[in-house]
Structures are given as C-alpha cells and as structure tokens.
N, C-alpha and C positions, 0 to 999 in steps of 0.2 A: 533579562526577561522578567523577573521577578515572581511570574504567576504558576512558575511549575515546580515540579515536585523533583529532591535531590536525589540521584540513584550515584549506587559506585558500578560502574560499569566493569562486566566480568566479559570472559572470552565465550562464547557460545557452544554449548558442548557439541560433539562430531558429527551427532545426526541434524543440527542444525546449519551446518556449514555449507554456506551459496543457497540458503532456501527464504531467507530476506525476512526471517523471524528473528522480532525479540519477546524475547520470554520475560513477563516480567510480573510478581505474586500477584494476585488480583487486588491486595489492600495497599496498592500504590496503584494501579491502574485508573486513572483517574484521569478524564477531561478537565478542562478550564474552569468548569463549574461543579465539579467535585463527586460527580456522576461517573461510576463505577463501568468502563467500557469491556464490555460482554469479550471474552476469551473467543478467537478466531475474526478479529474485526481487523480490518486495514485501516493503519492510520498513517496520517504526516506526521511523523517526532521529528522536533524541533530541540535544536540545542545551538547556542553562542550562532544564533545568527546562519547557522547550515540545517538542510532538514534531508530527510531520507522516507520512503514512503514503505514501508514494514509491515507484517502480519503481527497482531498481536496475539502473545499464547501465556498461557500462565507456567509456574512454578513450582509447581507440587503444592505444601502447606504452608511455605515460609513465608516470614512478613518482612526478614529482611531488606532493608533497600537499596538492592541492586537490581540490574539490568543486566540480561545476558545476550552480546551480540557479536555475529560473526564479523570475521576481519573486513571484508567489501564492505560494511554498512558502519561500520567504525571507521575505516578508511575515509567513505563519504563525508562524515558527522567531523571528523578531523577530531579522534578522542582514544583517549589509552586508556587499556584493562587497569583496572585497579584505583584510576581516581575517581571523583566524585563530581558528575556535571548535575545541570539543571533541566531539566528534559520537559519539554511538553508535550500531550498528545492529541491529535485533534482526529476525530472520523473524519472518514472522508463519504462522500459519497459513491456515484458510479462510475464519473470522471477517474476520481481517485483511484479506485480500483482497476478503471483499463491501465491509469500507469502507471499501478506497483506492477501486476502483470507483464507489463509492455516492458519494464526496466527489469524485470525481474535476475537473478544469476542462473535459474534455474530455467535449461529450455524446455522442459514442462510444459511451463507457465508464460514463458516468453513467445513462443511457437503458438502454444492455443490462443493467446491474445490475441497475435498478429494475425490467423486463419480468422478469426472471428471478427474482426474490423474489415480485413480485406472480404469475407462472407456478407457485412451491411452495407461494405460502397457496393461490391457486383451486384446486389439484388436491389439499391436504390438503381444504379445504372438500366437495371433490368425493367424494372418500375417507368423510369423514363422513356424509355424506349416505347414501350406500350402504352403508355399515354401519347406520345408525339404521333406512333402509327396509325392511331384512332383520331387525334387530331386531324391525319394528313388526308385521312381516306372517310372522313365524313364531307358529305355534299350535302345541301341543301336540297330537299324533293320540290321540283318546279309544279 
C-alpha cells in the first residue's frame, strides 16, 4: 500500500461486538491526504489488498496506534489482534453508506437499510405508474 497509516490491531471491546465499528484515536484517523476524518463517518478500510466498510469512532485520549476491531470485520480484513497492519481509510459517500448498512452484523441497521431501498423502488414503481396513467388517459381535444 505504502500510503497509510500502521495500527496494531486490538480486539474490540464488548459493546462493540457485530456493530461494524472500529474505534480508532482521532490522531491516527486520517484520510490519504492527511485530513483528520470526523468521529462517526463511514469508511472503506483497506488493509493487504481486503477492505471492510466500518463506522469510524474514536478512543478516548490516547494516541496510541492501534485499531480496535470486532472479530467479523477482522475476519473480513483476514488480520490478528495484536500485530501491526497498514490500514487506509477512505469516506465514502451515500453509496457507501447503503452498504456498510446493507452488510451491516447488526439487524438494526441491516433491516432499516433494506426497508428504506425497498421504500425508493415502491414509490419509484409508484411514480411510474402515475406517469404511464396520465400518459395512457390523455387524448388529444378535436
């Protein structure tokens, strides 16, 4: 990778477990360009070629650098508690955000995703509908 920053990857404490957060101190948070990514932002992390799409949270005050992440998103990442990978983090936008949700461990977050994409096809379907009815049922005045 070369362009990101080294963390020793830790186990994710218990209230973090299946909620697809990594906690990580805000003076490692860092985009590609060195820009400090705001505490609660969804990102792609990227590590050795796998990436995982995570909430980012902070750390309390420490500047240590590590990375605290539950076992399904380490599993993903293909990485063990206690060594030291090279991680990148990139925002994503809104895309990214349906599919940390969409993939999410947590049916929460999984569930309101999938209501809320299945909520914009019915009401595009609904939308079409009502333009083709108007279409069909307009005539020309002779």
């Amino acid at each position: 990778m070369g362009t990101g920053i080294k963390l020793v990857v830790q186990k994710a404490d218990e209230a973090d477990i299946y909620r697809d957060i990594a906690r990580v101190p805000e003076y490692h948070r860092k985009d590609r360009n060195g820009q400090t990514i705001p505490e609660g932002s969804v990102c792609k992390l990227s590590t050795a070629g796998k990436s995982a799409y995570v909430l980012l949270r902070g750390q309390g005050v420490t500047k240590e650098p590590n990375i605290w992440l539950d076992y399904r998103t380490r599993k993903r990442l293909d990485i063990t508690p206690g060594h030291q990978e090279e991680f990148e983090f990139q925002p994503v936008g809104l895309w990214g955000q349906i599919c940390w949700a969409w993939n999410a461990s947590d049916p929460a977050y999984f569930v309101m995703a999938r209501l809320a994409v299945l909520s914009v096809v019915l009401g595009g379907v609904g939308l079409a509908l009502g333009v083709l009815s108007l279409f069909l049922s307009w005539r020309p005045v002779k």
